[in-house]
C-alpha positions in Angstrom: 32.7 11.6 20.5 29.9 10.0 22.3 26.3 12.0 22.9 24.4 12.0 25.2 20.6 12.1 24.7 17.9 12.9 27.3 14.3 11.1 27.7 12.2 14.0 29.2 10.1 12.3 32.5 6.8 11.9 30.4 8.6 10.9 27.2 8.6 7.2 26.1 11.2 6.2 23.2 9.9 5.1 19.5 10.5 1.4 19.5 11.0 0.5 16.0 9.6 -2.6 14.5 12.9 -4.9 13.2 12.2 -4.6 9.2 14.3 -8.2 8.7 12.6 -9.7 11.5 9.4 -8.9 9.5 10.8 -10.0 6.2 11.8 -13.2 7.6 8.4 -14.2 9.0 7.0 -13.3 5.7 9.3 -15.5 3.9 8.6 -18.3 6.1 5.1 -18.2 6.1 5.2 -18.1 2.3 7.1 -21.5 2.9 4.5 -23.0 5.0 2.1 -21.7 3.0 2.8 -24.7 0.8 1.7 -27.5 3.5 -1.2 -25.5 5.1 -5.0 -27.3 3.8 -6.9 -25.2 1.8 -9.7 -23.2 3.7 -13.1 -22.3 2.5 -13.3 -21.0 -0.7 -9.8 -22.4 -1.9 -7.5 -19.5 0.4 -5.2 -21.1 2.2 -3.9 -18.2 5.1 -0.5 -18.3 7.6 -0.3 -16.3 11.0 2.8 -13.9 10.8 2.7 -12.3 14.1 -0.1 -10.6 16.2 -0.4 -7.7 18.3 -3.2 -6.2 20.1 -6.4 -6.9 18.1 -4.6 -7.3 15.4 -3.1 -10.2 13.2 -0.8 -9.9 10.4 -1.0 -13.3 8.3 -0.1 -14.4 4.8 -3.3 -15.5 2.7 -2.6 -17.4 -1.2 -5.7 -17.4 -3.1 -5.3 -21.4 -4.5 -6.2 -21.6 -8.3 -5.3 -17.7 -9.3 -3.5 -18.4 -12.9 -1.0 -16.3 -14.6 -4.0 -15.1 -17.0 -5.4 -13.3 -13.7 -4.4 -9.8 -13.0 -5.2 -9.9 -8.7 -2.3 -11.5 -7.3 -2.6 -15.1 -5.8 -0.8 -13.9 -2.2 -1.7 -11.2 0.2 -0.5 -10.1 3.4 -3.0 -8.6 5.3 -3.7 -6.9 8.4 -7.1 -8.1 10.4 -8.2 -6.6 13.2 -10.4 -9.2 15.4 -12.4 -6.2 16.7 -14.0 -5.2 13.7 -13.5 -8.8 12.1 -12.5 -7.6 8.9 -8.9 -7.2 6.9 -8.5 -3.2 7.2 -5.1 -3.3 4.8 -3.6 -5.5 2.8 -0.9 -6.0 -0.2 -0.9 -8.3 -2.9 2.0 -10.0 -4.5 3.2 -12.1 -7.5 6.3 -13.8 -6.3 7.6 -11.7 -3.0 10.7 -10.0 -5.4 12.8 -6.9 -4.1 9.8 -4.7 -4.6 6.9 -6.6 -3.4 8.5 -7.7 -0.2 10.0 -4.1 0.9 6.0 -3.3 0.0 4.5 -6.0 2.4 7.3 -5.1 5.1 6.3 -1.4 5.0 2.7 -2.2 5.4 3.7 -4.3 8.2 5.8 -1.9 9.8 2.8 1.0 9.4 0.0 -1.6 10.8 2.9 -1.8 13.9 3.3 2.2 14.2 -0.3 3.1 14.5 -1.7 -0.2 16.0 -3.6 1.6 18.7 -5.4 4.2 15.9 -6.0 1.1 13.4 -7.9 -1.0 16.4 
């Protein structure tokens, strides 16, 4: 049995961000991480996606050693109008855990884009 399901007039539906689309670009940019030059300071960084005044990349702080507790990767979310990362997650080596962790701060950043500006 099919349902329908009515929009009122001033209504707009949730359009929800694709949680493998975002786990794919984080994979990949962990990939090219491993060709980008190293920046100042030894980071090298990789552009997932943007949207609005905000960009969502992929940063691997080069010579963090397993003796370090801060993690050498970090997806974070910078917003251009305050030019400054307002959230970010760090990870080891992007298992189960950490990855449904950087999707889900993804996925958040997405949802309240307009607030996080």
């Amino acid at each position: 049995m099919s349902q329908s399901h009515a929009i009122s007039a001033g209504a707009q539906p949730e359009i929800a961000p694709c949680r493998d689309r975002i786990e794919e670009q984080i994979i990949r940019a962990y990939v090219r991480l491993a060709l980008a030059p190293d920046q100042t300071g030894g980071l090298r960084t990789i552009t997932l996606t943007q949207f609005g005044a905000l960009e969502i990349r992929l940063t691997e702080v080069s010579g963090a050693s397993e003796a370090t507790p801060f993690p050498p990767f970090w997806v974070e979310i910078y917003s251009h109008e305050s030019s400054c990362v307002i959230d970010s997650c760090g990870c080891f080596e992007f298992d189960e855990d950490e990855l449904t962790a950087a999707v889900d701060l993804v996925v958040d950043a997405q949802r309240h884009q307009p607030v996080l500006n």
